[in-house]
Structures are given as C-alpha cells and as structure tokens.
VOGU-3710 file (C-alpha; in Angstrom, 3 decimals, decimal comma):
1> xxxxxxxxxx> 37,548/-14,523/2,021  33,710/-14,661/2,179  33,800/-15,558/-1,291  36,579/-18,222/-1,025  34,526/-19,947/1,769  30,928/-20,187/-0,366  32,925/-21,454/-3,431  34,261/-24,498/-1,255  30,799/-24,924/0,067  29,181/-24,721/-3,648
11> xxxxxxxxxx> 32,084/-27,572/-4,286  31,155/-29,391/-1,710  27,541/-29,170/-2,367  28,335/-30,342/-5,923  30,083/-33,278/-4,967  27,683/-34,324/-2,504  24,972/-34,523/-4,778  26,878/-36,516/-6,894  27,945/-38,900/-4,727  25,802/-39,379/-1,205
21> xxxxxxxxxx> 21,953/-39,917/-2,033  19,994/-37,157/0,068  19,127/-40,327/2,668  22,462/-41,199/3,874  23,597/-37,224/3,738  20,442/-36,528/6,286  21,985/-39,767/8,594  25,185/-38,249/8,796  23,552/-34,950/9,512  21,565/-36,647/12,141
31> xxxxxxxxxx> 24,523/-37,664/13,864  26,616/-34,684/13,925  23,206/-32,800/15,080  22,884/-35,378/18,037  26,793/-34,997/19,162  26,207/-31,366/19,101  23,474/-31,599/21,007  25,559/-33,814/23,030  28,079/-30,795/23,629  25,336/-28,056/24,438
41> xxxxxxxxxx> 23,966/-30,191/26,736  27,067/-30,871/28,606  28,313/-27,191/28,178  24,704/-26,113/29,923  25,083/-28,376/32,558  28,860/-27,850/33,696  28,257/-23,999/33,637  24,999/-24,344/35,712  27,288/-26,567/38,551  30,444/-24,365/38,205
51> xxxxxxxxxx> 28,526/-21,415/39,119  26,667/-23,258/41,592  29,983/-24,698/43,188  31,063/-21,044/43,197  28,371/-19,861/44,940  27,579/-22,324/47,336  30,976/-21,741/49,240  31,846/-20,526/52,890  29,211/-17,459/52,249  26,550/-19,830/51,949
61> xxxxxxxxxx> 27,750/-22,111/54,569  27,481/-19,251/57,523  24,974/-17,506/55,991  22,936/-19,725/54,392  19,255/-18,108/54,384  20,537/-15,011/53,327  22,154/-15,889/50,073  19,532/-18,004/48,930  17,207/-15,036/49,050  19,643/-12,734/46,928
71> xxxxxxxxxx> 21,428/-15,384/44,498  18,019/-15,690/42,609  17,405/-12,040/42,101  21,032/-11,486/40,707  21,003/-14,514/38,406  17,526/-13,232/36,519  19,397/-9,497/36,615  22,337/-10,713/35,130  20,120/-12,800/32,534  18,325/-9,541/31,563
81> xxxxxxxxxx> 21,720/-7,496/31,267  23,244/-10,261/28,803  19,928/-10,441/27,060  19,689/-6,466/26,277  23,182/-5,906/26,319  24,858/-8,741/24,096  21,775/-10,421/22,508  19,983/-7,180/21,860  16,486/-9,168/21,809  14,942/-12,020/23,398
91> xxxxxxxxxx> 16,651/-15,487/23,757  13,229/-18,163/23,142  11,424/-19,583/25,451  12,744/-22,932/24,943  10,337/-25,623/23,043  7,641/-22,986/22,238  9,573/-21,178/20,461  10,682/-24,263/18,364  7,577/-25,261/17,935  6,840/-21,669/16,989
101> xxxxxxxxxx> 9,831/-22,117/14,405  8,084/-24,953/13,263  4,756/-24,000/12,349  5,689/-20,751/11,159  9,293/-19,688/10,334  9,775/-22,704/7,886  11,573/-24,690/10,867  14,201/-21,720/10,539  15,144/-20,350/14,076  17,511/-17,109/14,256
111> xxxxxxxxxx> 21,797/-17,710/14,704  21,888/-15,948/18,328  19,962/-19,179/19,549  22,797/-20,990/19,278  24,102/-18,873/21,805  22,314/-17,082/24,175  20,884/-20,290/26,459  23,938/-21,327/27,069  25,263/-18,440/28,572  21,711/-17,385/30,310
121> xxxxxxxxxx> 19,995/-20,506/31,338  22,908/-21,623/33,511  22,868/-17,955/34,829  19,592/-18,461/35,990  19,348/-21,863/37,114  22,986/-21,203/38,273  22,136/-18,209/41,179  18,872/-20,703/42,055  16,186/-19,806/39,795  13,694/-22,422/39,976
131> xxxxxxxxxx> 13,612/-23,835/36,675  14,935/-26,185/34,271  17,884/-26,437/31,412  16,071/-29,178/29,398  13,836/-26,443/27,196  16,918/-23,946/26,860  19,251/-27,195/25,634  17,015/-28,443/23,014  16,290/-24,450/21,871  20,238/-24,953/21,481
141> xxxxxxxxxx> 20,215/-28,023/19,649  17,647/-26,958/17,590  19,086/-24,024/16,388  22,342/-25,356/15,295  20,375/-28,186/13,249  18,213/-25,433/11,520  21,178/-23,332/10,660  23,084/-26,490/9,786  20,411/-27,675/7,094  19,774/-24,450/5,734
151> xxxxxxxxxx> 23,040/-23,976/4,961  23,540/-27,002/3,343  20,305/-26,093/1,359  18,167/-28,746/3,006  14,292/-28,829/2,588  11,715/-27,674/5,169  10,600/-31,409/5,614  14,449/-31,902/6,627  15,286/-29,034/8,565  11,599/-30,204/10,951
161> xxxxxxxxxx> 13,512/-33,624/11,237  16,567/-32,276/12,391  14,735/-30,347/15,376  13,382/-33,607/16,201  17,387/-35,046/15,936  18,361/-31,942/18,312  15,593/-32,638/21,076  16,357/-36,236/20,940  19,902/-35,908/21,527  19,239/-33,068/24,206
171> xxxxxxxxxx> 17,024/-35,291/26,386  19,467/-38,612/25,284  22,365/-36,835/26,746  20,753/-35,198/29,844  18,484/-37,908/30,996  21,008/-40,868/29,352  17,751/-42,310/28,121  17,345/-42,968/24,283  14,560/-44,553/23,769  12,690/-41,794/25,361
181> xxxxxxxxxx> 14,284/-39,232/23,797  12,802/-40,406/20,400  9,354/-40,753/21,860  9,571/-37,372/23,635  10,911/-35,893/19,958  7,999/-38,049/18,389  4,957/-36,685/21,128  6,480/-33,233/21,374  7,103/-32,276/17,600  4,367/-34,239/16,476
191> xxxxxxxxxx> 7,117/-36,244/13,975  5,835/-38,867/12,098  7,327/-41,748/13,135  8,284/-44,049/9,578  11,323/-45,725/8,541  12,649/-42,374/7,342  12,480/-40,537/10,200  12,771/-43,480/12,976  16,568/-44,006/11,875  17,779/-40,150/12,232
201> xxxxxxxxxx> 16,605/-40,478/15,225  18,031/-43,658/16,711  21,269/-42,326/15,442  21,237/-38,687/16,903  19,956/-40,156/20,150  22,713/-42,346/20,096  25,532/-39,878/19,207  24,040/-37,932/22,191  24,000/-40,572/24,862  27,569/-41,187/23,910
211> xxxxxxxxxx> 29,117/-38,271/24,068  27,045/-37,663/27,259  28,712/-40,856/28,589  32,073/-39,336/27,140  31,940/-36,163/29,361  30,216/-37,264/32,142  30,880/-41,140/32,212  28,182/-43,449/33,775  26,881/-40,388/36,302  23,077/-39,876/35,756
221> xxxxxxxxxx> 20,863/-36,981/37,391  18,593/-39,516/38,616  19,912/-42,423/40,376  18,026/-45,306/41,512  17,157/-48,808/41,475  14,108/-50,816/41,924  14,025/-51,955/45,451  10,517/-52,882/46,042  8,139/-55,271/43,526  4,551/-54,169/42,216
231> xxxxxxxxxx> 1,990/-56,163/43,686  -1,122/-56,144/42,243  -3,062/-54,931/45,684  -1,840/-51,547/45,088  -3,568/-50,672/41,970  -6,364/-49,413/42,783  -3,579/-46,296/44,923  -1,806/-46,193/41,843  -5,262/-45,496/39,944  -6,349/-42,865/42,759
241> xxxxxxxxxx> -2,577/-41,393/42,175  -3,972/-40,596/38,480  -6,300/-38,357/39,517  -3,958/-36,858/41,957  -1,535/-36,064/39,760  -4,029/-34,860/37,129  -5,162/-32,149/39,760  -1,597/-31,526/40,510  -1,044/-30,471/36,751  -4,441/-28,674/36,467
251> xxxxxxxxxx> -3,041/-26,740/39,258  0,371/-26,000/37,883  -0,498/-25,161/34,270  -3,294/-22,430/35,321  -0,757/-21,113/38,229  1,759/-20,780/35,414  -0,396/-18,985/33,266  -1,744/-16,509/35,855  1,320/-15,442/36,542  2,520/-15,179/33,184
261> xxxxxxxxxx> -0,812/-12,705/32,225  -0,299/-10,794/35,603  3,268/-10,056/34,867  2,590/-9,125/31,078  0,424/-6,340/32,458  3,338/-4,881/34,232  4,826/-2,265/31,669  8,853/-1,991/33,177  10,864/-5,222/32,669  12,234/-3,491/36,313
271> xxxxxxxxxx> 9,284/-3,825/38,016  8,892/-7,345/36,443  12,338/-8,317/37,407  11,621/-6,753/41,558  8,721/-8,507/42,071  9,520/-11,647/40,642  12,805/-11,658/41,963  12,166/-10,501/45,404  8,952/-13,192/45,236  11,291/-16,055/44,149
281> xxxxxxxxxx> 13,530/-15,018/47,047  11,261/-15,313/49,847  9,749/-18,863/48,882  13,559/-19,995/48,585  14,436/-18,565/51,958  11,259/-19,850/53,642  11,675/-23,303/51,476  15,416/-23,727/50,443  14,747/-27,341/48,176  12,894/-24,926/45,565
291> xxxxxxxxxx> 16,172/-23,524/44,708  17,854/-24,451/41,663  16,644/-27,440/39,147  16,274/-29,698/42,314  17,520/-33,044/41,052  19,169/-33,555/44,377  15,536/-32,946/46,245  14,278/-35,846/44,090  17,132/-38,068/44,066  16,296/-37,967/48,438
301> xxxxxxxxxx> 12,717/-38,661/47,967  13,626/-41,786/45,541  15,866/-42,547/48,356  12,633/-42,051/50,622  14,777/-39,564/52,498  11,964/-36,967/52,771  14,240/-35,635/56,037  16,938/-34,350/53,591  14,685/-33,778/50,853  12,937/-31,129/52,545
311> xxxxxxxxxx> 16,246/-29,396/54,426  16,278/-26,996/57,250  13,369/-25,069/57,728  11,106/-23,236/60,046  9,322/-26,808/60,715  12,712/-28,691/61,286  11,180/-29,324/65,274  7,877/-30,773/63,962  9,371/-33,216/61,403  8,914/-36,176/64,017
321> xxxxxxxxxx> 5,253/-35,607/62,789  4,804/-37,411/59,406  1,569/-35,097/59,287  3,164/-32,346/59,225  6,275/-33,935/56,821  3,118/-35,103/54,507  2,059/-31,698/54,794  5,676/-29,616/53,985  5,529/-32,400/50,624  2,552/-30,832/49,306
331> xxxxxxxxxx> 3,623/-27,038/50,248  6,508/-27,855/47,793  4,244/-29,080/45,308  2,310/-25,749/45,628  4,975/-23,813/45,947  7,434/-25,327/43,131  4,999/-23,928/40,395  4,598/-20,708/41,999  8,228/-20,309/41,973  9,346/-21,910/38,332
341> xxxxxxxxxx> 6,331/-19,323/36,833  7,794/-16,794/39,002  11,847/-17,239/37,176  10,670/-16,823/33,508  8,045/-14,501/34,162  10,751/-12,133/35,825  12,927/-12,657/33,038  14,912/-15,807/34,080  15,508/-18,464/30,997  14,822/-22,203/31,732
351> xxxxxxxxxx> 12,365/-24,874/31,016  9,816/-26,681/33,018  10,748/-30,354/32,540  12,995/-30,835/35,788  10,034/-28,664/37,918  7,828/-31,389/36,367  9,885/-34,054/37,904  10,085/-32,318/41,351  6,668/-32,060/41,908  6,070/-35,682/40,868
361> xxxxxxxxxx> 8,049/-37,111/43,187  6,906/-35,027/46,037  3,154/-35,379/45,178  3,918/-39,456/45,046  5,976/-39,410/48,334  2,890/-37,524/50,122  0,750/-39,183/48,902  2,109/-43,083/49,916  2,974/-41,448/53,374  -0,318/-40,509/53,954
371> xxxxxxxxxx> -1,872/-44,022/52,571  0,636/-45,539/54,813  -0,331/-43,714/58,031  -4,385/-44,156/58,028  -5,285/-44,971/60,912  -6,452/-48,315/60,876  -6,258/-49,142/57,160  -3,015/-51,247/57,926  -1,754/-50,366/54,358  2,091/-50,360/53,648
381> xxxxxxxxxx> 3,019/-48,818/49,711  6,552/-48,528/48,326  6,769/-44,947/49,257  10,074/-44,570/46,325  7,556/-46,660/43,997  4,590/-43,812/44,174  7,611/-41,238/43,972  8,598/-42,662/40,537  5,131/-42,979/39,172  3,859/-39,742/40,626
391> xxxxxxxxxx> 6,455/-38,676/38,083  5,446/-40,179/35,351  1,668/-38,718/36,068  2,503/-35,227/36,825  5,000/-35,290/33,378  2,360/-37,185/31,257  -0,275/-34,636/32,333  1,811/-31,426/32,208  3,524/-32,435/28,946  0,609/-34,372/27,030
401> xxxxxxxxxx> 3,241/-36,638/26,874  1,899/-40,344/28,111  4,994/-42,262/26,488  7,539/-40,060/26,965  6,919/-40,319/30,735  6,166/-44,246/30,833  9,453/-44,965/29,326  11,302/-42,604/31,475  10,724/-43,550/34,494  11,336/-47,494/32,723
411> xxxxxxxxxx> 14,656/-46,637/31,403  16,204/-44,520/34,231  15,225/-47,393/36,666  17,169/-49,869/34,620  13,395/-52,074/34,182  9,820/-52,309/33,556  8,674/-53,609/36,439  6,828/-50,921/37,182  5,273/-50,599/33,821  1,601/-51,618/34,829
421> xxxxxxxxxx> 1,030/-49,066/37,570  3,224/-46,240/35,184  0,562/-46,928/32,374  -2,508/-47,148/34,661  -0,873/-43,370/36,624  0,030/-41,760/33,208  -2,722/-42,782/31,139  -5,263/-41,804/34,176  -3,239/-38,256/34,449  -2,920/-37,418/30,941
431> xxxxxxxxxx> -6,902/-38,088/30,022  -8,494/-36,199/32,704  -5,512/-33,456/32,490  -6,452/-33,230/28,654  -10,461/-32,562/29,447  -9,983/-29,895/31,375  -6,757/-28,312/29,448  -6,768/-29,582/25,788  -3,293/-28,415/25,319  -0,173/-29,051/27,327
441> xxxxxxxxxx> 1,798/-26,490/29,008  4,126/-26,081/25,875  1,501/-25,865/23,217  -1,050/-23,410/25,227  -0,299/-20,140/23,687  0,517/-21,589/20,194  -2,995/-23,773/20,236  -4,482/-20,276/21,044  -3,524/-18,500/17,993  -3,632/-21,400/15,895
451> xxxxxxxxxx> 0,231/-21,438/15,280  0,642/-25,115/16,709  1,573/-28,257/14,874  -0,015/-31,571/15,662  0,034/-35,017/14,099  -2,836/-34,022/12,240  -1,048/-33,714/8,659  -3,993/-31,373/6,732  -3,773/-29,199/9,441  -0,113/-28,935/9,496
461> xxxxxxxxxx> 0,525/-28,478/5,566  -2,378/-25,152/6,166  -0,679/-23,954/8,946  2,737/-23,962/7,523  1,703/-22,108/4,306  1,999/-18,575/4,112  -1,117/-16,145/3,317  1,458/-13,707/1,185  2,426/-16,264/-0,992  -0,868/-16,904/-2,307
471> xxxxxxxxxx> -2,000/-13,037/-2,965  -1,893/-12,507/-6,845  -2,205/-8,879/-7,474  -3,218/-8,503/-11,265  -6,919/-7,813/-10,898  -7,177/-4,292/-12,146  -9,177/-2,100/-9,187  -11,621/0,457/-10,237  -13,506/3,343/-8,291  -17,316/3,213/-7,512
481> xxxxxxxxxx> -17,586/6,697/-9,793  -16,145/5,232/-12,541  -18,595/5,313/-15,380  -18,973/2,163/-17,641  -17,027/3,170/-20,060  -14,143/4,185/-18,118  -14,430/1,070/-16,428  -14,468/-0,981/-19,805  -11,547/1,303/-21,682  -9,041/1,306/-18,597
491> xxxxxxxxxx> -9,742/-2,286/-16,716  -11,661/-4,726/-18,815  -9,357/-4,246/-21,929  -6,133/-4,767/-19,992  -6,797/-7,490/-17,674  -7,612/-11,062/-18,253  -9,712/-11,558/-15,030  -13,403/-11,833/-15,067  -13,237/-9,768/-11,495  -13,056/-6,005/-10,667
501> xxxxxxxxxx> -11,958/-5,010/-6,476  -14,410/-2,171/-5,805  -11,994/0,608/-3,791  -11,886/3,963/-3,081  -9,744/6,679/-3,138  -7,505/5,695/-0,003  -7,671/2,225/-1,083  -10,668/0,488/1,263  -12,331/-2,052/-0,093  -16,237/-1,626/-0,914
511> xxxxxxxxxx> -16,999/-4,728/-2,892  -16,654/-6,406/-6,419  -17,840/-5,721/-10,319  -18,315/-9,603/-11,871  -17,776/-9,274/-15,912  -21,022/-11,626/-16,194  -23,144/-8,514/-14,711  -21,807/-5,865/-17,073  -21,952/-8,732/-20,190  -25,279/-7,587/-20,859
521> xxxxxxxxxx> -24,591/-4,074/-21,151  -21,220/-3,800/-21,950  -21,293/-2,875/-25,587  -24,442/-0,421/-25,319  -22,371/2,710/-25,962  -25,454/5,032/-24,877  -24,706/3,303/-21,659  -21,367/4,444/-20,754  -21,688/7,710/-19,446  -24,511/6,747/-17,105
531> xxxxxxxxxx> -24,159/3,738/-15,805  -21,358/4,065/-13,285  -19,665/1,157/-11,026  -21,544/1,491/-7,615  -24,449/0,308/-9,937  -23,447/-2,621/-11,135  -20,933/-3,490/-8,094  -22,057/-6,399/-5,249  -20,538/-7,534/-2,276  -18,257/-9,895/-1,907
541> xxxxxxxxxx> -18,763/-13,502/-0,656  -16,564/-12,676/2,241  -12,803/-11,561/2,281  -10,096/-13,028/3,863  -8,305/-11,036/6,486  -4,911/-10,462/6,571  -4,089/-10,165/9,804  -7,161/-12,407/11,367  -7,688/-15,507/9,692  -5,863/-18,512/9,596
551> xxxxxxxxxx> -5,002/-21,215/6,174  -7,191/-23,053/7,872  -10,017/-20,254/8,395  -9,487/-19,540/4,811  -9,833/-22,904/3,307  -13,125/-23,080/5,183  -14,523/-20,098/3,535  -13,866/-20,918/0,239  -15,899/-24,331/1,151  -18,649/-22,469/2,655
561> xxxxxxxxxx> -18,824/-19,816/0,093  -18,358/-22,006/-3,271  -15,993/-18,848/-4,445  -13,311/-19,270/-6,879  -11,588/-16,241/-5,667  -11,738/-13,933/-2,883  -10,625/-10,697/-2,110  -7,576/-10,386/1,409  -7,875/-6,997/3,107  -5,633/-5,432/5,840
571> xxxxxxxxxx> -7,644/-3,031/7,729  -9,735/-3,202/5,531  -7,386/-1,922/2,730  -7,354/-3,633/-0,543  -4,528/-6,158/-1,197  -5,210/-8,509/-3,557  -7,160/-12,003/-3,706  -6,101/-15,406/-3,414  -7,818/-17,895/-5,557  -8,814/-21,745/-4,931
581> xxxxxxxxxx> -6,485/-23,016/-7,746  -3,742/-21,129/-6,392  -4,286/-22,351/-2,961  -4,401/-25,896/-3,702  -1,376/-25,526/-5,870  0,583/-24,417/-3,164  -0,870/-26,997/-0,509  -0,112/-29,809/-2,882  2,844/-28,869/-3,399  3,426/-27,947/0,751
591> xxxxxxxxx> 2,276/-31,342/1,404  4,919/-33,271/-1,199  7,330/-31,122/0,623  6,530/-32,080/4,245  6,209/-35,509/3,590  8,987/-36,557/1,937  12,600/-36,992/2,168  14,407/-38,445/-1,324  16,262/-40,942/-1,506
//
C-alpha cells in the first residue's frame, strides 16, 4: 500500500512538471495552504469557546471566584499530560519556533505540529490561561505548508514562502484582515516582498478570510466603528501616548523574560506547573478580565465601557472614582504580562498577540481618562480613539511590527481616519521600544544565538548554511613524533593537499605542517630520521569551532585571517577544515536557492 501511494505521487509529480510551470503550481499551493490555515484557525477557535461554554456554566455562575482560580491550573495540567503522554516532546512555542524552522531546519518543521496546538492551545486558553491562539494557529499553518512542500519536493526558497502563506492566512482568518496579514507575514518572516512572493500571498490571505467568513460569517473578535473624528489638537496626546506605550512594552518584554529565566532554573516541570499555576490563579481570582484571551475585555473598553471591562472585583464600591478606575486600567496592564509569562512558563501553549491587544487598549483607555480628568486642563479625548491607537503602539513596540499594527487597527475599524495619530503612536512606540530592546519579543532568544532571520539577505544565506556541509575530510593528519620521513612516505605521497592537521593520539588538535616549510628539506634523506613534525609544525591562523561559531563568525575569520583553509574542532578534537572555495560555493549556490522561485 505504501508503495502504491508514492507511485501515484511520483505520477503525479511527473505530470505536473510537465504540464503546470513551478509558478502557477506554488499559487495553487498558496491557496490550499491559506484555506487550511483557514480550517486550523477556525478548529482552534471553536474548541477554545466550546470548552469555555462548558465551563462557564451554573458552577461558575454561583461560584464564580472559585473556579476561576482552579480552571487555569487544570488547563496547563492537562496541556502537560497531552504533551508527555500523546506528543511525547514539546509542541513549539508558536512563531519562534517557525522562525527557528526557518533559519535553521531548512524551513522544515516536525509532522506532530500539525497537531498538537490544536488540541493544547485551546486547552489552555480554554480553562483561562492568559494567553493567545494567534502563535499556536500559525505554528499550525505552518507546519502543514512545510510538510505539504516537502512532499511535493519543493525548494527551501518555497517551503519559507509557504510559512509566510500559513501566517497570512492564520491572522486573515482570525483577525478577517488581509491586508495585514501580508504585512504581518512580510515584517514577521522578514519575506521579501516582489511580484513573486506578493501574489501567494494575496491569494492565501484571501482563501483564509473566506473560509473564515464561511465558518464564522461576518462575526469579527473585534467589533467597532469609528464614532469620534481626529482633530488635529490631540496630537501632541497621541505623541505622548508613544512613549507610553513604548514603556508599556519595555515593561512587558523584560517581565516576560524574567519569568521565563526564573522558571528555567526550576528543575521539576511539577514545581514549574504549581507555582505558575497557583500564581496565574490568584491574579485571575483577584482580577477576573485576565482570564482567557480577553477579546471581550477589549471589545468593552472600545465600547468605553471600562465598568464591564474591568468586572466584579474587590474595588467594585470605589469605581464611582475614575482615579481609582484609571488606576485598576493600569493594574491590568501590569498584571496582564505577569500573567500571559506566567501560562507558558508553567507549561501552558499560546501566543502573545491577543495579550498585546489587551494591554493596548487598557493603557490607551487610562491614559485618555486621566487626560480627560486634569483638573483644570479642560481637555476632552476620544477615550475609544486612544484605546485603538494604544493598540497599535503597544503591538508595534512588542512585535517590531510598525505596519502590521497601523493597518490593523485601519482595517478592523472599517477606515483610515485614524491613520495620522496610528503612524505618529506606532512609529513613536516602535523607535524608542527598539533602542532599548533591539529585538522584539519573538526574535529575543533567536537574535541571541544568532539563529534569527532578518531582511538582511547576506546574513540570511550564512545563517541558513550548515557548518557540516562544508567540512571536507581528506587532509591526511599526522602525529607531532612523526619523523620526516614517515611524514613524507605515509601523508605527503597520498594526499593532494598542501596542508597537514597536527593531532595527537586521542585526536586534539595541536596545529598545522604547510608543504612550503618542509619544500626545502623534503628530499634531504639524511634528514628524515631527525627532523620530526613538532619541528616543522606552526599554529594555525585560528580554527573554527564547531559548536561556537556562527557562518557568519566564520566568514569573518577567513577575512581577517587571509586563510584559504582552516581547520573546525569540537572540543577541541580534530574534524576536518572547511576551505574559502568551498564556502563560497555553497553560499552562491544558498543564495540562487533563496532567491528564486522558477517559472
């Protein structure tokens, strides 16, 4: 049977290349990756409601407090019991780990991905963790595309288009936003954005946004309409909101990785999973609108219902003082970040793109309350107006995304009116954000061990080669006792190389023998009993670590050093050495690959 099946796909491949030009097969590829995204998105979401609609029943309607602090802990147990139990390993960490795929697994990402988030984000998100299901979709998406193209023996150029198709039609279906789907695929995954790729992506974003419309008809997580105009008095708020926002992200991104470096410390995943779930209980008993995704929390703030935004709670007799509601709006800034960290960190699965939102909104709404109840100042702001754009700063910031959040915030308002003060907020946010933390929140630990892919395309063809590739292992080793005319009878005779790796018996490397410094002496016969090899041996230029340094490391030392060839050592053991020709062979030929899709 397994035979029967890969002789209908070697048909099929056959006639394909026959028939469809590579192009239009990666455009119909495109769209079958965006309608699957489509369906992983919808599946995601439905799950995540049905279990909420399960929960949230009579039990929670007595008892309210009391669930909310247990749900959370069960959903991240039950997360960890499907992840050890049925996946065996770990499920990704959303877009990290596909831009992790990207830059170093040949834009290949493992089957179970296809899987596991859609059975453990909405298990998570589901029982309240505080987190969202963008990250875990497009993982989803992704996956299928990569397994998709590899199987119909697509290129690595292809298969890192076809992420970009998946993410696209993840945040097209969720958000029921195109156009920002292909700018968030396009800032994200550092595409290039050409003729080639723009129209794969139009058409999986479309495909997406259909069958979102399909399953879910004109319904949209965030619902709201332009009720009040820009005027041009409120820019310089809308500039001061930049720099708000851009502290609001500072704040969030070095929370987030506190937490994260506390909890890898911890050696159980039990006493991970205790903490953080007992943690992420208390904030959501103390401050029920952190629970779940909170789409509902912002939809109330857009509605400037910051009454029902913020719930019951142990302030509910204080709320007649906009102080103190000003006040509870920043606590769930604060506190949204501590508890999102808190879910993943604990071993929950979800993203941070909905979290994003929240706090936006919240950090806007404060902030035009509190403009509009100076003392004094007489000012009056569009309180759902600073909501949206706080949004926009807090994403652009968090997400080094400027135009992803700009368009947004445009599209799901149905308008550009607000375009001005979005560009002035988001550009403001996303500079300062950037000074202080070069890399955004997705892209941290990747920029830190060099593993991350920008629109830089040198950098990007060095980081996607691979260091074994280039080791060539017919240089002929010899041992520092070795007299000369060992050396000359058992490694100069049979090998073609004009270089000799220096090692010793348990194979650490000590250095190199050139040919030109034994030229001179090499046929003086008298010589070759007593002139042995740690006489005539040198150091190396340097050597290339295998374990240590980087393509990029590596190119640079073969610039600084002038070397034609230099020797790669694991712990310090002898491996081989990778030459300049070789290396620019295989970057020439890495960057054709990258660059191109054929007609």
């Amino acid at each position: 049977m397994p035979g029967q099946k890969k002789n209908i796909l070697t048909r099929f491949l056959i006639w394909r290349y026959k028939n469809i030009s590579q192009r239009n097969f990666v455009y119909a590829l495109s769209l079958i990756i965006g309608f699957l995204s489509g369906i992983a998105a919808v599946i995601i979401k439905n799950l995540t409601h049905l279990i909420k609609y399960i929960l949230e029943g009579n039990l929670v309607v007595y008892y309210h407090h009391v669930f909310y602090f247990v749900f959370p802990l069960i959903g991240i147990l039950l997360t960890i019991l499907v992840v050890k139990y049925i996946f065996k390993k770990d499920v990704g960490f959303g877009i990290p780990t596909v831009l992790y795929a990207i830059s170093k697994r040949k834009s290949i990402l493992p089957k179970k991905y296809m899987f596991s988030n859609l059975i453990t984000a909405p298990l998570t998100v589901g029982f309240g963790g505080s987190a969202g299901l963008e990250g875990p979709t497009i993982l989803t998406g992704a996956s299928v595309g990569t397994r998709l193209s590899k199987l119909l023996h697509m290129g690595q150029s292809t298969r890192m288009l076809l992420i970009g198709c998946a993410a696209a039609g993840a945040m097209s279906s969720i958000y029921k936003a195109p156009i920002t789907a292909i700018i968030f695929a396009v800032e994200v995954f550092s595409l290039d954005l050409t003729l080639v790729s723009l129209v794969p992506l139009l058409l999986a974003s479309s495909a997406a946004v259909i069958t979102s419309h399909f399953f879910f008809g004109s319904t949209v997580l965030l619902h709201f309409q332009l009720k009040d105009i820009f005027t041009l008095r409120d820019i310089p708020y809308f500039i001061l909101l930049g720099f708000i926002t851009s502290l609001t992200c500072i704040y969030f991104t070095r929370i987030h990785f506190f937490l994260h470096s506390l909890f890898d410390k911890m050696k159980t995943q039990v006493k991970r999973l205790l903490i953080g779930g007992i943690s992420i209980g208390i904030l959501v008993f103390i401050i029920p609108p952190l629970y779940g995704e909170g789409f509902q929390i912002i939809n109330s703030l857009l509605e400037e219902d910051y009454m029902q935004a913020l719930g019951s709670n142990l302030f509910d007799t204080y709320l007649d003082n906009i102080w103190v509601v000003i006040s509870l709006l920043v606590g769930l800034v604060i506190f949204k970040a501590i508890a999102t960290s808190l879910t993943t960190v604990s071993g929950g699965v979800g993203g941070i793109f909905s979290p994003v939102l929240f706090v936006g909104s919240a950090i806007g709404q404060a902030f035009s309350l509190a403009l509009n109840n100076i003392p004094f100042l007489n000012i009056q702001t569009s309180t759902s107006n600073f909501s949206l754009v706080g949004m926009a700063g807090v994403m652009a910031g968090m997400l080094h995304a400027p135009l992803t959040a700009i368009f947004l915030i445009a599209e799901i308002t149905g308008g550009y009116k607000l375009f001005i003060p979005l560009m002035i907020t988001a550009t403001i946010s996303y500079i300062c954000t950037k000074y202080f933390i070069p890399h955004s929140i997705y892209t941290m630990q990747l920029a830190k061990r060099g593993e991350l892919m920008t629109h830089d395309k040198d950098k990007n063809v060095l980081m996607m080669m691979e260091i074994e590739e280039l080791i060539e292992n017919d240089f002929v080793p010899v041992n520092p006792e070795m007299s000369l005319g060992k050396m000359l009878h058992e490694a100069v005779v049979n090998c073609s190389r004009n270089i000799f790796p220096v090692i010793d018996e348990e194979e650490n490397f000590l250095g190199v023998v050139l040919l030109d410094d034994i030229r001179s002496i090499m046929f003086e016969s008298e010589m070759y009993e007593t002139v042995f090899v740690s006489e005539v041996m040198r150091n190396a230029p340097t050597v290339i670590d295998f374990e240590e340094d980087s393509m990029e490391k590596i190119m640079q030392k073969f610039q600084n050093t002038s070397a034609w060839n230099l020797p790669v050592v694991r712990q310090n053991k002898y491996m081989g050495f990778i030459s300049k020709s070789k290396l620019l062979t295989v970057y020439r030929r890495k960057l054709i690959e990258v660059t191109s899709i054929k007609n």
